[in-house]
N, C-alpha and C positions, 0 to 999 in steps of 0.2 A: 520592359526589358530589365531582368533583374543582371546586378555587376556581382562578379564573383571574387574581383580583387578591385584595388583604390584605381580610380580613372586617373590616367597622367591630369598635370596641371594646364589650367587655359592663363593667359596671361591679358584679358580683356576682348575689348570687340574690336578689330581690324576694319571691318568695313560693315555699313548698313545698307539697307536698300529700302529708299519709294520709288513707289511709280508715280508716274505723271502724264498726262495728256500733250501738253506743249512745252518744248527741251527750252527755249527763248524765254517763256515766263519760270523756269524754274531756276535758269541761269540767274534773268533780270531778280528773283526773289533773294536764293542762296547767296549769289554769287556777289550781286548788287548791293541790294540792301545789309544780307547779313555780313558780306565783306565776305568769304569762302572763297577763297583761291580756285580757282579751274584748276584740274589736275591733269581732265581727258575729255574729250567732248567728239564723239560720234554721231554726225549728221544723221539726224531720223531713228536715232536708238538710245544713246543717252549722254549726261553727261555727270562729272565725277568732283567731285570737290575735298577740299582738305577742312575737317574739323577737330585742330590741334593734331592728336597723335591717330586720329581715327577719318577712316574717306567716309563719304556719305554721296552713295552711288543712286543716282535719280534717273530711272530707266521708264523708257516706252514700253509699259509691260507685253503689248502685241507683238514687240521686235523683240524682247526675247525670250517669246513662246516660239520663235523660227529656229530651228538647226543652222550652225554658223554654213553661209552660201560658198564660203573662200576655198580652197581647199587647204592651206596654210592656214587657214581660223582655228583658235585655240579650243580645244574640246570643253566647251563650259557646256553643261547641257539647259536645257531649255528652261526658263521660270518664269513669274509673274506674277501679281496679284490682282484683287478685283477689288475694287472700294478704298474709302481711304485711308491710309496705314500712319504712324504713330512714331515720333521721332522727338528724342527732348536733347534740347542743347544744354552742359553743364556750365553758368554763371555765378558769379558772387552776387550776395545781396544790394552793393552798391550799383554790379552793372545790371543786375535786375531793374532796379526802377530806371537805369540812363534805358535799355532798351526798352521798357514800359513807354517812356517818353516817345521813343525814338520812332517805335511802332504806330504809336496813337498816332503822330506828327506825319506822320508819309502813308495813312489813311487805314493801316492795318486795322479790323477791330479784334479786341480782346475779348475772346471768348471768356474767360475765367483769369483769374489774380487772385490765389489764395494760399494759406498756411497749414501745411497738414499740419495732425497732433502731434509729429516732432519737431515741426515751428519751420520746418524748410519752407521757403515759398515757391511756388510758381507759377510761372502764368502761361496762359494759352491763347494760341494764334492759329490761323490757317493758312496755309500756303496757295498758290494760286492753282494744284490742283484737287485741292479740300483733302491734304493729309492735316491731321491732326499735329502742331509742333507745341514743343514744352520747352521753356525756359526753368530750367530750375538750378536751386542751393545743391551742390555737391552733399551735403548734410543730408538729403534725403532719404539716400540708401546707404546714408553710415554705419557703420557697425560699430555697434559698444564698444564701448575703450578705441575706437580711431580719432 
């Protein structure tokens, strides 16, 4: 789709979404270990967390491929996805290695802990239902002169 004038401006991402299998181990992961505030938590469909300025929405993708049953439910329409999806949390290089630690220590293993060519680190974890999580330096997708 070609743009025939400038797209208004976005101001960041508001909210993300995984899906997960078990809402209880994904509480016990986010919520627990990584400390992530509950913000909403709907028995059998999902629950909602605060990461700084951004939610990070962990939904039963089966519940909501359903049309809302309520008749006062809010018209979101139906989504989901299939396999594991991709989420990185932004860290400084000091709390990189304290959560390096922190993960190894409470039995996570580390996929990967490395330096791209513009020296950002990050490392990688799985969540308990095998989405892919990144810790990484804000540097990573810096733009020149920031």
């Amino acid at each position: 789709m070609a743009a025939t004038q400038a797209a208004p401006s976005l101001d960041g991402v508001l909210e993300a979404a995984i899906y997960v299998d078990d809402l209880d181990a994904a509480e016990a992961f986010y919520g627990g270990l990584l400390g992530l505030p509950v913000v909403l938590r709907q028995a059998g469909r999902h629950v909602f967390f605060r990461a700084g300025s951004t939610i990070v929405l962990a939904f039963r993708a089966e519940a909501t491929r359903e049309a809302p049953a309520a008749d006062n439910a809010l018209p979101v329409p139906p989504h989901g996805a299939e396999g594991p999806g991709h989420l990185c949390f932004a860290a400084s290089g000091p709390d990189l290695d304290r959560w390096a630690e922190v993960l190894a220590a409470t039995g996570v293993a580390i996929e990967a802990d490395f330096r791209w060519p513009n020296g950002a680190r990050s490392v990688y974890v799985r969540d308990p239902a095998g989405n892919s999580v990144e810790f990484a330096e804000p540097k990573l997708w810096a733009t020149e002169g920031a």
